[in-house]
N, C-alpha and C positions, 0 to 999 in steps of 0.2 A: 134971856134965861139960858142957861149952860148946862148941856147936857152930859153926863160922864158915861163913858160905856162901862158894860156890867161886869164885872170881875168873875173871871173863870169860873166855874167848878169844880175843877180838878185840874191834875196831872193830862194831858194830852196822849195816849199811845198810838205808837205804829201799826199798821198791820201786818200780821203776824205773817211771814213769807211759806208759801206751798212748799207743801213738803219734797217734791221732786225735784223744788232747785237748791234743796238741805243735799241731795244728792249728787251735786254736778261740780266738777273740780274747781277750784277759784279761774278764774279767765287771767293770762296772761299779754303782760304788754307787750307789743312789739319791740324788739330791740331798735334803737339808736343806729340811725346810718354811720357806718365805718367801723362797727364793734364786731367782733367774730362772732360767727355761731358758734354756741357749743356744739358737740359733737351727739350723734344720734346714742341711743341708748345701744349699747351690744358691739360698737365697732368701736378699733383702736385709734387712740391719739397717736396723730402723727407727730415724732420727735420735731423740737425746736432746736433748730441752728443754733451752735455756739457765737456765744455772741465775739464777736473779732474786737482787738485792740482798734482806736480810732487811728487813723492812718496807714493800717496794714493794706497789705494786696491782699483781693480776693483770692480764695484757692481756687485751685482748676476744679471742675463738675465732675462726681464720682462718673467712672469706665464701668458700661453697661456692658455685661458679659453675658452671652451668649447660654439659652437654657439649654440643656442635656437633648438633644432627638433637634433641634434645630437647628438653620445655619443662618448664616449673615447673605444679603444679597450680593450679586456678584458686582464687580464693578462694572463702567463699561468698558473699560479695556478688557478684561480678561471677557467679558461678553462678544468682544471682536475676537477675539483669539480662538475662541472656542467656535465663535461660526464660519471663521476662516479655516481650521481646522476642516471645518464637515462640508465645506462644497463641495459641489461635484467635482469639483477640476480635480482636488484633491482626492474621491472617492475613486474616482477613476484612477490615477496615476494608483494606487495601493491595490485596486485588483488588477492592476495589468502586473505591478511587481508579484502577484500571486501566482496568477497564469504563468509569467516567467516560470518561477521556483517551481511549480509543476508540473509543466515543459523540461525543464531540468532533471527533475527526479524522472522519470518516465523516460529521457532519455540516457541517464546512469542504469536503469535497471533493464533498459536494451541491450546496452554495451552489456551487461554481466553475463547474461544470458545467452547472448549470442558469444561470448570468449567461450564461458562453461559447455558450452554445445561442442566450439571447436578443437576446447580440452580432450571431451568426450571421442570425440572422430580422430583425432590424433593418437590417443593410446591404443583406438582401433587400428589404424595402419598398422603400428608397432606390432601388434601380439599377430596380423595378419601376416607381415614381413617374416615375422620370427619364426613364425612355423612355413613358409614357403623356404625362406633358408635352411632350416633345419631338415627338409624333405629334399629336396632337390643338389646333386651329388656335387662337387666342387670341378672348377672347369677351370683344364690344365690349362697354362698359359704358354702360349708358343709365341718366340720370337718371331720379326717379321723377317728376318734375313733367312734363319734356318726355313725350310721342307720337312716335311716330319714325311717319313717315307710311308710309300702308299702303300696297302696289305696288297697282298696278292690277287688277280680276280677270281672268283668262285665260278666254276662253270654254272651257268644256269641248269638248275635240272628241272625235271617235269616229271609229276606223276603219271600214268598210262590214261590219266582220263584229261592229259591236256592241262591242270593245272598249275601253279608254279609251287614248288615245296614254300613253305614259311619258313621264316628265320628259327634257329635252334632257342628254346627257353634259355640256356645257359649264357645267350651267347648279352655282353650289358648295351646301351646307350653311345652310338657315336658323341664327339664333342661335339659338333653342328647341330645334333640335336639337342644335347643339354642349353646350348648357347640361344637355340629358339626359347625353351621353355625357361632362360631366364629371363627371356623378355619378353615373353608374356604375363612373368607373374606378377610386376605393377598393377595391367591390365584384370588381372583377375582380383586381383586385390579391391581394384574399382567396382567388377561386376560384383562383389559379393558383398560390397558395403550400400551397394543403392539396392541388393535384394533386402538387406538386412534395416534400411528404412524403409523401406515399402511394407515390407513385414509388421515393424513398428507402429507404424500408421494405423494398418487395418487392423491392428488390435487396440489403437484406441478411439478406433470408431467404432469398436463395438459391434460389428456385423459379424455374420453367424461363418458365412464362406468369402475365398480372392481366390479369381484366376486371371493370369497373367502370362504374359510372353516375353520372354527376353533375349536379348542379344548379345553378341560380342562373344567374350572370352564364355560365358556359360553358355547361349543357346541352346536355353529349354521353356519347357512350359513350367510355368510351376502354381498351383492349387492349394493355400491356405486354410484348413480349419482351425478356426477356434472350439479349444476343446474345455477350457477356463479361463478362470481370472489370469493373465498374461500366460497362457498356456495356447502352443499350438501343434497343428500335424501338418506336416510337408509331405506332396507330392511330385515328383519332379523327371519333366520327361524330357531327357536331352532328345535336340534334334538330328543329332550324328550322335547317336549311340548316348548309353547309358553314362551317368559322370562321374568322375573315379573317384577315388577314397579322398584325395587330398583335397577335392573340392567340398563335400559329407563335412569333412571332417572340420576343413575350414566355417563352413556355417553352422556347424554346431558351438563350437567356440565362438562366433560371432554372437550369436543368441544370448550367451550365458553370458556374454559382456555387454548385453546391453542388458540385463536383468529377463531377460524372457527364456522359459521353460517348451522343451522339445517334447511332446510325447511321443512323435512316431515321423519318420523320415524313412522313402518308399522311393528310391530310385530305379528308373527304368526306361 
C-alpha cells in the first residue's frame, strides 16, 4: 500500500527580520587580494603617473627642495672641515694672533704718548731759551790773539767803619760775568723744568699742600698750595738769598705752558 504525503497548505513565509538589523548598513565584502583600496573618505587621491610610451627611459625622480626655516644635512666632509676649523690647535693659534694685535696697539699708543710728552718738553725748552736770550746782554767777542786792555786799578777805599765801599749802581756787568751767566742758563733752564713737573704732579694727585727742596741752579725751598682746579700758590725760599725776576718770571711762563694757573708767587 502507498502512501502519498499531504499536500501543503499554503504559501511558506519567512520570518520577518528584527527591526534593528532594518537599521544596520549592508555588510561589505572584503576586497580581492592585489586590488587597491579605495581611498578613506575626506583625504586626497594621489595623482597617477603618466603613463610612458612602451620602450622609453624612465625619467629621473622629482628634486626634493628644501622647506623655508630648514636646511639639508651637512655632508661629511664639510663636517671635517668645520671641526677642523674649531680645534683647539686652531683656537689657540687665533688668540694668540689677538694678543699679538693688542700687544701692538698698546705698544703704538706708548710710542704716541711718549713722542707728544717729548713735543711738549721741547717747545718748553724753546720759549725757556727765548726768554733767557732775550734777558741776558750780548757777549762781545774778543779775538784770541788781541788783549783787550785792562781798566785802570781802583784804589780800594774803605768806609771809616772798616768796610769796603760797593760797586757804583751805574757802573754794567763785566764780560766774564755775562760769559758765567750764559752757562749757566741751560742749567737753569733744567732746574725750572723739573720744578715745573714736580709742580704738575702734585696737582694731579690732588693733595691739598708740597714742600720740597731743590738744587743746582735754583737752590731753594719751595712750598706748593693748591688753591683750585689746576690752580696754585708758590712759596719760594732761595738758599743764598731771594731769586731774581728772571727766574719769577721764567716759572711763571712755565706754568702757563703747561696749562696751570699762578695765584700768588712769594719770594724770599
Amino acid at each position: 500500500m502507498k502512501i502519498q504525503d499531504p499536500a501543503p497548505a499554503g504559501p511558506v513565509k519567512a520570518p520577518a527580520a528584527a527591526p534593528f538589523q532594518r537599521l544596520l548598513p549592508p555588510a561589505k565584502s572584503p576586497p580581492a587580494p592585489g586590488t587597491p583600496r579605495p581611498p578613506l573618505p575626506g583625504t586626497a587621491r594621489p595623482p597617477l603617473p603618466a603613463a610612458r610610451p612602451p620602450g622609453g627611459s624612465q625619467p629621473p625622480p622629482p628634486q626634493v627642495l628644501p622647506r623655508p626655516g630648514t636646511a639639508l644635512a651637512a655632508s661629511p666632509a664639510r663636517a671635517l672641515a668645520r671641526s677642523a676649523l674649531a680645534s683647539p690647535e686652531n683656537l689657540g693659534h687665533a688668540r694668540q694672533g689677538m694678543h699679538g694685535e693688542a700687544q701692538r696697539l698698546r705698544t703704538v699708543r706708548t710710542e704716541a704718548q711718549t713722542s707728544s710728552q717729548a713735543q711738549v718738553e721741547h717747545r718748553v725748552h724753546e720759549l725757556l731759551a727765548r726768554e733767557l736770550a732775550r734777558d741776558l746782554p750780548p757777549v762781545s767777542s774778543v779775538r784770541p790773539g788781541a788783549h783787550a786792555p785792562s781798566p785802570p786799578a781802583e784804589p780800594s777805599a774803605e768806609t771809616p767803619s772798616g768796610e769796603p765801599l760797593s760797586r757804583p749802581e751805574g757802573l754794567g756787568r763785566s764780560p766774564g760775568e755775562a760769559a758765567v751767566e750764559a752757562a749757566e742758563a741751560p742749567s737753569q733752564v733744567q732746574a725750572t723744568l723739573e720744578l715745573i713737573q714736580r709742580i704738575e704732579v702734585f696737582v694731579k694727585s690732588q693733595r691739598p699742600a708740597l714742600r720740597m727742596s731743590l738744587g743746582g741752579a735754583l737752590a731753594a725751598t719751595v712750598e706748593v698750595e693748591r688753591t683750585g682746579p689746576r690752580e696754585v700758590a708758590l712759596r719760594i725760599q732761595g738758599h743764598q738769598g731771594p731769586l731774581g725776576e728772571a727766574h719769577l718770571s721764567r716759572i711763571r711762563e712755565a706754568l702757563e705752558a703747561r696749562g696751570l694757573r699762578l695765584r700768588a708767587l712769594h719770594a724770599h
